[in-house]
C-alpha positions as CSV (number, residue, x, y, z in Angstrom):
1,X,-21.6,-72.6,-23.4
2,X,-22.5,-70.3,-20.6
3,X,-20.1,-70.1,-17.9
4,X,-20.7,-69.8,-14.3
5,X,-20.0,-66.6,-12.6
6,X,-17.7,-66.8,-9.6
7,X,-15.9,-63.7,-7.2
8,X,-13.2,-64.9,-6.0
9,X,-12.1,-62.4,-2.7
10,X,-9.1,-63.2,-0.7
11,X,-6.8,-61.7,1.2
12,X,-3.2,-61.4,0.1
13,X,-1.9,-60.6,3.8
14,X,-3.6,-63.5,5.3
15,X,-1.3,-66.1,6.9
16,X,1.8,-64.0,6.4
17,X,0.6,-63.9,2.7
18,X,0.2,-67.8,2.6
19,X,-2.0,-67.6,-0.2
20,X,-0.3,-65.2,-2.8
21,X,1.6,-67.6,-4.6
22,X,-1.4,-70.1,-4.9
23,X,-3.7,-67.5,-6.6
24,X,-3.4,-68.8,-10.7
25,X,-3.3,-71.9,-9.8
26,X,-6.6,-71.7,-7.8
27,X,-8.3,-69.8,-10.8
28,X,-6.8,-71.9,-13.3
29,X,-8.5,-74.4,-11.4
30,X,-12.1,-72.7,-10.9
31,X,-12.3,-71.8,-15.1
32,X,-11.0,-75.3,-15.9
33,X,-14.2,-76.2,-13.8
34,X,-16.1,-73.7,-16.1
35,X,-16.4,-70.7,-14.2
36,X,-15.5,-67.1,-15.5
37,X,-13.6,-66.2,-12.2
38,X,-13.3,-62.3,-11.2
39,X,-10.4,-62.1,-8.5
40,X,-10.4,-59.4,-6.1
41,X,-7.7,-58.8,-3.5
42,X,-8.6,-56.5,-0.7
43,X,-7.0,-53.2,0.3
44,X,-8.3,-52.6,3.9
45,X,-10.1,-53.9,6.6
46,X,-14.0,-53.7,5.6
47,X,-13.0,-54.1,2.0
48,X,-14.0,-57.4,1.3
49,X,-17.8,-56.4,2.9
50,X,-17.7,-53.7,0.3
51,X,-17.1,-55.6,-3.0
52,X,-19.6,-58.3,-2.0
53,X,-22.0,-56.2,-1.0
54,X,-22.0,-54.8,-4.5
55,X,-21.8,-58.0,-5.7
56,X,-25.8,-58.8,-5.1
57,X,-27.0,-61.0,-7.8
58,X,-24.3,-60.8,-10.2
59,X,-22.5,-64.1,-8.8
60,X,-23.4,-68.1,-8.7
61,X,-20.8,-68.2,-6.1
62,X,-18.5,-66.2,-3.7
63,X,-15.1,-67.8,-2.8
64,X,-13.0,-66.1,-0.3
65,X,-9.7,-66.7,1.0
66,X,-8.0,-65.4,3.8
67,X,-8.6,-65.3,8.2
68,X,-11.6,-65.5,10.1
69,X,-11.8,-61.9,9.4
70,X,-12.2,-61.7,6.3
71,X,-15.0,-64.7,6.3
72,X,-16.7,-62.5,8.9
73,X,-17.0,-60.0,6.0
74,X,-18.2,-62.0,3.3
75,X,-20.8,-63.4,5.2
76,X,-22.0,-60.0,6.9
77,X,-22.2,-58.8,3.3
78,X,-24.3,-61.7,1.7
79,X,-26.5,-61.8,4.0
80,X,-27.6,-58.3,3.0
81,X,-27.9,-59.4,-0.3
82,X,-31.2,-59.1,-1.4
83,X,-31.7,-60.4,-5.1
84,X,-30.3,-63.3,-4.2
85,X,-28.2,-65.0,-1.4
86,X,-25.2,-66.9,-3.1
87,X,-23.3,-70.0,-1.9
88,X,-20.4,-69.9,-0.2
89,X,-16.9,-71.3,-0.5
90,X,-13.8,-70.5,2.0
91,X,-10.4,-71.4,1.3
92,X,-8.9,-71.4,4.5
93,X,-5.6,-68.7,5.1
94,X,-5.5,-67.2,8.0
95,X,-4.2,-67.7,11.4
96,X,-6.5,-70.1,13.4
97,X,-9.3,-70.7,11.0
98,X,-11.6,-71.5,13.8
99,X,-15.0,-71.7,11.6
100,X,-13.2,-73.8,8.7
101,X,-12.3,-76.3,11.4
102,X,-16.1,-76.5,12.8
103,X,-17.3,-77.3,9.4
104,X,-14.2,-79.8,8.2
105,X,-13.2,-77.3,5.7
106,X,-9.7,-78.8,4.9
107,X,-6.4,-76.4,5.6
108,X,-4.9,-77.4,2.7
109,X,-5.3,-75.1,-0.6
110,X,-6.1,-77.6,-2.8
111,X,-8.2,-79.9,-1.2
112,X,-10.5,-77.1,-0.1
113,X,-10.6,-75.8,-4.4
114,X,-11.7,-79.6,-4.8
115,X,-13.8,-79.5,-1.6
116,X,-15.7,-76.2,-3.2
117,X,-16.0,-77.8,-7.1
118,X,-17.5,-81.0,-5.7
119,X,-20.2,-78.6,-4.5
120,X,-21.9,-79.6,-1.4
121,X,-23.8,-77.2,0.3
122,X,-24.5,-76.8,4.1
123,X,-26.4,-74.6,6.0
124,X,-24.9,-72.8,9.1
125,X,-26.7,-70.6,11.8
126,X,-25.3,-67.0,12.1
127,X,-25.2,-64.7,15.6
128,X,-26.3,-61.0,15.2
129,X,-24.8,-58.9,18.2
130,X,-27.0,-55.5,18.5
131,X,-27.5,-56.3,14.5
132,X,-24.1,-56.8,13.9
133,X,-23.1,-60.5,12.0
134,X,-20.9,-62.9,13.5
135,X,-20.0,-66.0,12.5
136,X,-19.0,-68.2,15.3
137,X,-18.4,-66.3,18.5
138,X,-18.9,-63.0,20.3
139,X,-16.7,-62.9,23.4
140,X,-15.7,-60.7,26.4
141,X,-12.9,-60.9,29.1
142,X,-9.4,-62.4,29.5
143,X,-9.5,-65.6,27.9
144,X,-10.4,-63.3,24.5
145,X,-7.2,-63.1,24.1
146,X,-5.6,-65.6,25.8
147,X,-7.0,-67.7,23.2
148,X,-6.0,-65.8,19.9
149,X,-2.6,-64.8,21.7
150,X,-0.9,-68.3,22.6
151,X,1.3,-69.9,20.1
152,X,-0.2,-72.5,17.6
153,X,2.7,-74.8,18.6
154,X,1.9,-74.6,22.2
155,X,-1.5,-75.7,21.7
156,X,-1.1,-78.2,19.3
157,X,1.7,-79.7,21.8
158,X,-0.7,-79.4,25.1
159,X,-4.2,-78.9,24.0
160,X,-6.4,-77.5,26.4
161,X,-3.4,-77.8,28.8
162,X,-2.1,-74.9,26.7
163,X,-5.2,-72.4,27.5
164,X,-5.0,-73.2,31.3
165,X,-0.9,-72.2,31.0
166,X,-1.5,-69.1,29.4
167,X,-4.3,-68.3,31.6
168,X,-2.6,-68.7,35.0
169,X,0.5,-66.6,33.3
170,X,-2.0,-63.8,32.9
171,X,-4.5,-64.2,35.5
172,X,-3.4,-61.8,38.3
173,X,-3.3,-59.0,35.1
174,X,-7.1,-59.7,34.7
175,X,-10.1,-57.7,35.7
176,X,-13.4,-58.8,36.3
177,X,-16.9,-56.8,34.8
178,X,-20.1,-56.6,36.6
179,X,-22.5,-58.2,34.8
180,X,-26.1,-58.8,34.5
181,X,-27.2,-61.7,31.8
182,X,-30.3,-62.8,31.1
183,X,-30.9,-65.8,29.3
184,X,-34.1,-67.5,28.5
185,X,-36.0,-65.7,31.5
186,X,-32.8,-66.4,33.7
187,X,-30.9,-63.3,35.3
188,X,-26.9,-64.1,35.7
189,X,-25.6,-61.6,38.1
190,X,-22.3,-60.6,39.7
191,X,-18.6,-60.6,38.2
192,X,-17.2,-62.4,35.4
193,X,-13.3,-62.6,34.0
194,X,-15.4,-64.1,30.5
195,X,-18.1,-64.4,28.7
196,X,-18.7,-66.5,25.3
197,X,-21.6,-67.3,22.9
198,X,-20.5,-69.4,20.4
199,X,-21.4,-71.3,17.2
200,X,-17.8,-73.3,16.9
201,X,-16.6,-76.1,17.7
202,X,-12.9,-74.9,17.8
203,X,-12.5,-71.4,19.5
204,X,-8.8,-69.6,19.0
205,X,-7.2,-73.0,18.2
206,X,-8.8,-74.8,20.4
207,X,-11.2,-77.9,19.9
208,X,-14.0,-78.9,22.2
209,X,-14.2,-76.1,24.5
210,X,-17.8,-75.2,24.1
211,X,-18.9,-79.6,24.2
212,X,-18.6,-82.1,21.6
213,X,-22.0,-81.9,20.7
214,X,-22.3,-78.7,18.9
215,X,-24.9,-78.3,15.5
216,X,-24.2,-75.4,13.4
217,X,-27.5,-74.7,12.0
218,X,-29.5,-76.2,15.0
219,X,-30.9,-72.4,15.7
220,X,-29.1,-72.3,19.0
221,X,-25.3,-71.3,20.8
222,X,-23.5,-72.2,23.1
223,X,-23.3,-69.9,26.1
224,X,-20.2,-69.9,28.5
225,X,-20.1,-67.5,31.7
226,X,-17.0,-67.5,34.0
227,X,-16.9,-65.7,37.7
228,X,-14.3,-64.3,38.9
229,X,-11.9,-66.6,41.6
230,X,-11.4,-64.9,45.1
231,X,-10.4,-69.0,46.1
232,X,-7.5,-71.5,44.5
233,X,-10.3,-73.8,45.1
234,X,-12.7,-71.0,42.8
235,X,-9.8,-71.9,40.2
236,X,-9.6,-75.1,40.1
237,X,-13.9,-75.4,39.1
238,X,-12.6,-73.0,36.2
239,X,-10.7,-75.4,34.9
240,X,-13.2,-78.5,35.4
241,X,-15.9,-76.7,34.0
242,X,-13.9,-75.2,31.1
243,X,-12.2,-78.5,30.7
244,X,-14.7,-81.1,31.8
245,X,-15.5,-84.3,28.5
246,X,-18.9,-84.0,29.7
247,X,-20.1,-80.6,29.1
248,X,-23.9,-80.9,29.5
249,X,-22.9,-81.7,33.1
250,X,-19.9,-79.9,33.7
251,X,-21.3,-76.4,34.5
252,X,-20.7,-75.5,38.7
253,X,-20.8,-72.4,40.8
254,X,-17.7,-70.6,38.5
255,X,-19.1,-71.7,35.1
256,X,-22.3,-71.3,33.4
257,X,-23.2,-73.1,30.4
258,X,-26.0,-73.1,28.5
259,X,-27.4,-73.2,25.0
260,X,-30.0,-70.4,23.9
261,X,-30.8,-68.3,20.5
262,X,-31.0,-65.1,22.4
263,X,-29.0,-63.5,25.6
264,X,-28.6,-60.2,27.3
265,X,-25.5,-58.5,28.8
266,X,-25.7,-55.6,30.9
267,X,-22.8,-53.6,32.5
268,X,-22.6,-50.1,34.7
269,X,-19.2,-49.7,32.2
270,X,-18.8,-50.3,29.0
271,X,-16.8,-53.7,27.9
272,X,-15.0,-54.4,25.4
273,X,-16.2,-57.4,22.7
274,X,-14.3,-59.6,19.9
275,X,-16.4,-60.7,17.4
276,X,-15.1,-64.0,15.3
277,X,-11.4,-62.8,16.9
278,X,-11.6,-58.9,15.7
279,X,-12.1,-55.5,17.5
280,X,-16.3,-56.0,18.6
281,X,-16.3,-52.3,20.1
282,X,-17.3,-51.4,23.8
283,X,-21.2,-52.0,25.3
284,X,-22.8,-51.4,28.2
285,X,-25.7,-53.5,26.4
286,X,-25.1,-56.3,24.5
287,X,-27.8,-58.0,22.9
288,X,-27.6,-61.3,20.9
289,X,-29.7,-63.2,18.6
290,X,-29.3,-66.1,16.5
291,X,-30.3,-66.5,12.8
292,X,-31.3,-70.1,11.6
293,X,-30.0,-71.5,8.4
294,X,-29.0,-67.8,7.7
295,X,-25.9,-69.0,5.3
296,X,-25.4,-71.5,2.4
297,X,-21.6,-72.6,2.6
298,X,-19.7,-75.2,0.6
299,X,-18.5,-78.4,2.9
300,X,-16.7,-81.7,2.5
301,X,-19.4,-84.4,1.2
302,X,-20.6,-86.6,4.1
303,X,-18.2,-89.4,4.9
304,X,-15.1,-87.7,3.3
């Protein structure tokens, strides 16, 4: 009998270390289903990109475990891969999970093992930001961290309520950047508290903030632009733009919103950018591109 080959990557700090405990069970269950399973925990950020980078053509599969993170450096790696690109499965561990949600990946451990033996592949677009992969979203301004920064339980209790809380607790400690974007011919100018482009349907916690009508491998993100307020009235089209059910429609004068597979972002000073919720570096030029189809990922069978 020959067995599949599988890396199994995950890491043992995600979640407070949610997924320790779980780790022989979920290899038991992998070489029950006739895999020969090499674990690997990582030691440090960038490790994960490391081993599967190595990892090029020596695996059916790569599993990973852990945050948004460490997804972010599983797929960075495979797509690099060059003998072959393997399928990918996520078991969901970290914090928000933001990607897992878009694609129904369930939370819980063992429904996601079952989710990945069952076997049913997706594809999923992927965002390059001056080359470098990102998964779901590439982000600048307050709201970064609002998002990642407000308690679970507050948004599960108010929803997008909770993101306008937060926001108006920190919105007289925000600063603005001078801006010009350029989107499919178009030139944004002037100053924005945030920028977004996205590839998610949940973003820090928080579902259908970029429209109810996002397509993963559709070749295309969605783009949100937010001026600054000098007006209460300024603040209140924030929040109906950001907040709006009909999103097609709900751009106005404070935010822009558009879908495109390529944008521009230009500043006098440079900015500082989260990439799939982690340190993105500082730009002065941001350029962003989107990848078709660029992954293979394991999701729930359609209708479960």
């Amino acid at each position: 009998m020959i067995m599949k080959k599988m890396l199994f990557v995950f890491n043992p700090h995600a979640g407070r270390g949610f997924i320790r405990p779980k780790i022989f069970g979920i290899i038991d269950d992998f070489t029950k289903e006739g895999y020969m399973v090499t674990a690997y925990p990582t030691q440090r950020p960038l490790d994960a990109s490391r081993v599967v980078l190595d990892a090029d053509g020596r695996y059916d599969i790569i599993v990973c475990s852990g945050g948004d993170g460490t997804l972010n450096e599983v797929i960075s790696a495979c797509r690099l891969h060059r003998v072959s690109r393997p399928v990918i499965g996520y078991i969901p561990a970290g914090t928000t999970n933001d990607f897992a949600g878009s694609l129904g990946i369930p939370k819980s451990t063992s429904k996601a093992v079952k989710m990945i033996k069952e076997g049913h592949i997706q594809t999923c677009d992927v965002g390059l930001m001056n080359s470098r992969t990102f998964t779901y979203v590439a982000a600048f301004g307050m709201f970064t961290e609002i998002a990642y920064s407000t308690p679970q339980s507050l948004k599960n209790l108010m929803g997008h309520q909770a993101y306008v809380v937060e926001g108006v607790k920190n919105f007289y400690q925000s600063r603005s950047y001078e801006m010009k974007v350029t989107i499919d011919g178009c030139t944004y100018e002037g100053d924005f508290i945030y920028g977004m482009v996205s590839n998610s349907k949940s973003i820090g916690g928080f579902k259908g903030i970029t429209g109810d009508d996002v397509v993963l491998n559709d070749g295309l993100m969605e783009i949100i632009l937010v001026r600054e307020p000098m007006t209460g009235s300024d603040m209140q089209q924030i929040i109906t733009g950001l907040f709006a059910k009909d999103h097609l429609s709900s751009g106005n004068d404070m935010v822009i919103r558009l879908r495109s597979n390529h944008a521009v972002f230009q500043s006098d000073e440079p900015v500082s950018w989260t990439l799939d919720g982690e340190n993105g570096d500082d730009h002065q030029y941001v350029e962003i591109d989107v990848v078709k189809e660029a992954i293979s990922i394991i999701t729930p069978s359609p209708g479960k």
